[in-house]
C-alpha positions in Angstrom: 218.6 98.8 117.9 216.1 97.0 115.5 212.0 96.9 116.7 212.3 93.7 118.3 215.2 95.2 120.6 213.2 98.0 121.3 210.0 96.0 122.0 211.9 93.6 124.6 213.2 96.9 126.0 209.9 98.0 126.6 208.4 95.4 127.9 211.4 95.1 130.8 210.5 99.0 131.4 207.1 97.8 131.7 207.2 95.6 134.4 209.7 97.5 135.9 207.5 100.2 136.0 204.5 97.7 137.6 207.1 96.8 140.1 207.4 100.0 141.3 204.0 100.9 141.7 203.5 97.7 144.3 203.2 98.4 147.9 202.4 101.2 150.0 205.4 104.0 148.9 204.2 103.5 145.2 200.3 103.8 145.7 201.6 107.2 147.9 203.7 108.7 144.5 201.4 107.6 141.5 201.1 103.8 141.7 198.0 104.0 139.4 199.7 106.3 136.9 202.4 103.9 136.6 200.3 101.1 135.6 198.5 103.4 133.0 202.3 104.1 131.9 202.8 100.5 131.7 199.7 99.1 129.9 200.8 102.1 127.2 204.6 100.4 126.9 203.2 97.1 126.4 200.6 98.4 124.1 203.8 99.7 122.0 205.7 96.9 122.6 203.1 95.2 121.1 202.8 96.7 117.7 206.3 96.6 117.2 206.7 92.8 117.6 203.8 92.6 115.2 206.0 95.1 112.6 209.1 92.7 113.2 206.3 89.6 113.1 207.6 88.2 116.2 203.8 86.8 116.8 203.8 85.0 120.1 205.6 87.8 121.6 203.2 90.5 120.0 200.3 88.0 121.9 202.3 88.4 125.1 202.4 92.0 125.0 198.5 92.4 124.1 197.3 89.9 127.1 199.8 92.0 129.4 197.6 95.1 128.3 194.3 93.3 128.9 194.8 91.8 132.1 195.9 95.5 133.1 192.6 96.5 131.7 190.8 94.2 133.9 192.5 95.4 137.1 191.5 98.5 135.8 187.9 97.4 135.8 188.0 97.8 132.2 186.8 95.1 130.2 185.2 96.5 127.0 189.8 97.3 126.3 190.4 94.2 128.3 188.4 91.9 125.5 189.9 94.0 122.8 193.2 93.4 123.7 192.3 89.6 124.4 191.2 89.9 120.7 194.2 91.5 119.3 196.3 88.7 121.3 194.5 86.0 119.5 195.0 87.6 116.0 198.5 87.4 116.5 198.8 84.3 118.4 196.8 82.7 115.4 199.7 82.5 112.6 201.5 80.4 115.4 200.0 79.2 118.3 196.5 78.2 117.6 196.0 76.7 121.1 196.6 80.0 122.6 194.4 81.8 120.0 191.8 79.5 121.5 192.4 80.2 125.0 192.9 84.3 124.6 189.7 84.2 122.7 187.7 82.5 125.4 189.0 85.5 127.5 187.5 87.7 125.4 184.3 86.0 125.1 183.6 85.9 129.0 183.7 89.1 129.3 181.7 90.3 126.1 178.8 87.6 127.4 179.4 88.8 130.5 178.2 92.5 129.3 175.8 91.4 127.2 177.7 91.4 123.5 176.2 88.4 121.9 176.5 89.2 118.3 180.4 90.1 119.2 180.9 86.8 120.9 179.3 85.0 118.7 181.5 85.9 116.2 184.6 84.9 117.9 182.8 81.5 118.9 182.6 81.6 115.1 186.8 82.3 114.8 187.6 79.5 117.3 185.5 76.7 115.4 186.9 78.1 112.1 190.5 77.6 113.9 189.4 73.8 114.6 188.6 73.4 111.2 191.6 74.8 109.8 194.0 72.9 112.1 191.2 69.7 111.5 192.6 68.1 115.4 189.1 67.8 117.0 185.9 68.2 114.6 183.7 68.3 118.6 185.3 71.6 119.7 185.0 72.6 115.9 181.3 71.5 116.3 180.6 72.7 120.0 181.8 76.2 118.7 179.5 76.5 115.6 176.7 75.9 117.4 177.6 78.2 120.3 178.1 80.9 117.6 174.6 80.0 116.0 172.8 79.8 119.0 173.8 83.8 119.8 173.5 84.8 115.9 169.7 83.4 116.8 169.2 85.1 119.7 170.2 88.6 118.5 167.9 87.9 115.4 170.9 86.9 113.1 169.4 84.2 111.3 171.5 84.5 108.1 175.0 84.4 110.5 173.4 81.7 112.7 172.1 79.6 109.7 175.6 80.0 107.8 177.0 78.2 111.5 174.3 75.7 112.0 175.2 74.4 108.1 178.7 73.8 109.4 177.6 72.0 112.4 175.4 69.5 109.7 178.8 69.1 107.3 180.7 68.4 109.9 177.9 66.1 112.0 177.8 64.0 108.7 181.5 64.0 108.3 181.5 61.9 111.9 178.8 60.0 110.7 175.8 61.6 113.3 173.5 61.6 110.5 170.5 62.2 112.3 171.8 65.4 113.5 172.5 66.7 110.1 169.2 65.7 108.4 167.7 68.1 111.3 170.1 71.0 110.8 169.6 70.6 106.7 165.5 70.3 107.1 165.7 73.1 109.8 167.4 75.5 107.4 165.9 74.4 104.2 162.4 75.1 105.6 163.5 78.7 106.9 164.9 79.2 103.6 161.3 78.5 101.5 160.4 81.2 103.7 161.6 83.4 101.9 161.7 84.6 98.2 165.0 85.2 97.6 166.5 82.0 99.7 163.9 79.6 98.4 166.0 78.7 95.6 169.2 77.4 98.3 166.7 74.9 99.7 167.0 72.5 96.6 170.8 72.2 98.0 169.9 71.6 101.5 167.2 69.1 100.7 170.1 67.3 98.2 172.6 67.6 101.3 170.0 66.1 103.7 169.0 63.4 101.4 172.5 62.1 101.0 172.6 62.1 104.7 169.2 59.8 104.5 170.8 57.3 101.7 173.6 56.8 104.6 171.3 55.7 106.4 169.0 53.3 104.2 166.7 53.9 100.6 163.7 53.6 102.0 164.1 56.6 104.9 165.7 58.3 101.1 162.9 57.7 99.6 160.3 59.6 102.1 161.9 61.9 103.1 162.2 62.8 98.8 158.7 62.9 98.9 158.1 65.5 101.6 160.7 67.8 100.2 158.9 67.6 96.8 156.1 68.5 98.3 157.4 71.3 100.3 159.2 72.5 96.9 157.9 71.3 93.7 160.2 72.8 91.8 163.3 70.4 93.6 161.8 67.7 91.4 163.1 69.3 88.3 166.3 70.0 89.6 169.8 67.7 88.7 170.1 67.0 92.1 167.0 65.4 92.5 166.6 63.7 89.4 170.6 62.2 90.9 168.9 61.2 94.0 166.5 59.6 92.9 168.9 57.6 90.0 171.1 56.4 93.2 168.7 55.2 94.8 167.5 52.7 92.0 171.1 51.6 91.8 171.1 51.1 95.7 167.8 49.2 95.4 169.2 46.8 92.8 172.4 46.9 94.6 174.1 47.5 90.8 177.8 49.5 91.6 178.5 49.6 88.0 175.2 51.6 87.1 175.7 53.4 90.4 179.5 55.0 89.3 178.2 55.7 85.8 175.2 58.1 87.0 177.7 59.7 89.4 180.3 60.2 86.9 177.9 61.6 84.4 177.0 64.1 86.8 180.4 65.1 87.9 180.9 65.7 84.3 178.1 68.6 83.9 178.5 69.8 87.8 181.4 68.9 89.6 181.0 67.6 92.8 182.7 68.9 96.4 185.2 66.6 98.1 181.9 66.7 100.8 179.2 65.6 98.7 182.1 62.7 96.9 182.8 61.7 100.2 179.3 61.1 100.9 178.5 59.1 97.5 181.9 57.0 98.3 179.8 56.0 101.7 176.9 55.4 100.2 178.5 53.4 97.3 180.0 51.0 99.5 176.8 49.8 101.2 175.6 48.5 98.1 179.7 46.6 97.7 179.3 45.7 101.5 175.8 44.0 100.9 176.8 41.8 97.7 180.0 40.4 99.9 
């Protein structure tokens, strides 16, 4: 009999076993040793259908354990388990990855574990991302995740989220919302010695944000960041800025390409940050139609 056989086997016994501890002769002879018996079958059951990487069928045996656990009253191995489900659910049903998780966070808000559902607020949005169906939920769950990194005092974790939130609020075109988040986390960076030097990238990222929008919002919002960091006015990125948005002003693509292609040349550009001068570019082909 291979794992899988012995899995399904198990998880029959299983709920045989459940069945038998319903009603009032199985609460008289053990009815809550049986489920304990159970919740251990479908535990095993479980691990074997990951060793024979039967996935869904691993999740199914994991969310039998935690919903055991919650009838149980116990939720700290109810949300593990509702974890565990949505590892394994993950290589092939990222729906119900989403929807096991959300189990788990419940009940880790519920008890208070912020940081620990904030990080699987973090996994959902990074499972929107990867799958790239719905940038909102993606969005909605970066923030959720940043907001309880911030309140535990995780500012790193919460920042590393909020900067997702602004790539992916640009993306959609909500510049606004990005300038904020970049501004936000550039300022918190020059806070501090080590991080200063990462604000010359926020500052670039907001700015490109700004050009989206028009040169002359570009163009003041360039002089406040200078004068929040001098040294971003030394730096490639600014010096591109501020070439751009010359081009933009005399609405010449030609000069425009060349100063980005030059640049790509020294430091390669990130599909983001091409996608963005491809936006920007075409203002300046949209107003000489």
């Amino acid at each position: 009999m291979s794992e899988e056989d012995k899995a399904r086997q198990l998880m029959a016994d299983a709920k045989k076993k459940l069945d038998s501890s319903k009603g009032f002769l199985g609460s008289l002879f053990g009815g809550g040793s049986k489920v304990e018996e159970a919740s251990e079958m479908y535990h095993r059951a479980a691990n074997m259908f990951k060793m024979s990487k039967n996935w869904s069928k691993a999740g199914d045996a994991f969310c039998e354990v935690a919903n055991l656990s919650l009838k149980n009253q116990n939720r700290h191995d109810a949300a593990t388990n509702f974890v565990d489900a949505a590892n394994c659910y993950k290589k092939v049903a990222p729906t119900e990855a989403v929807t096991t998780l959300m189990k788990a966070i419940d009940i880790f808000t519920d008890m208070g574990r912020f940081t620990v559902a904030a990080k699987h607020h973090q996994t959902i949005a990074e499972i929107y991302e990867t799958e790239k169906v719905d940038l909102e939920k993606c969005i909605k769950h970066y923030e959720k995740a940043a907001d309880f990194f911030r309140g535990e005092e995780s500012t790193s974790s919460a920042n590393k989220c909020q900067l997702k939130v602004a790539q992916y609020a640009a993306e959609m075109k909500d510049y606004e919302k990005a300038i904020s988040i970049y501004d936000q986390v550039a300022a918190t960076s020059l806070e501090s010695s080590l991080l200063k030097y990462s604000a010359k990238d926020y500052f670039f990222r907001a700015l490109l944000c700004h050009l989206c929008i028009d040169v002359i919002n570009a163009n003041n919002a360039l002089t406040r960041y200078q004068e929040m960091y001098p040294a971003f006015q030394d730096s490639r990125e600014c010096k591109l800025i501020k070439s751009i948005s010359t081009h933009l002003e005399e609405e010449n693509v030609d000069a425009f390409t060349e100063t980005v292609t030059e640049y790509d040349s020294i430091s390669r550009l990130d599909q983001w940050t091409t996608m963005m001068l491809n936006r920007i570019k075409k203002t300046i082909q949209e107003d000489l139609k």
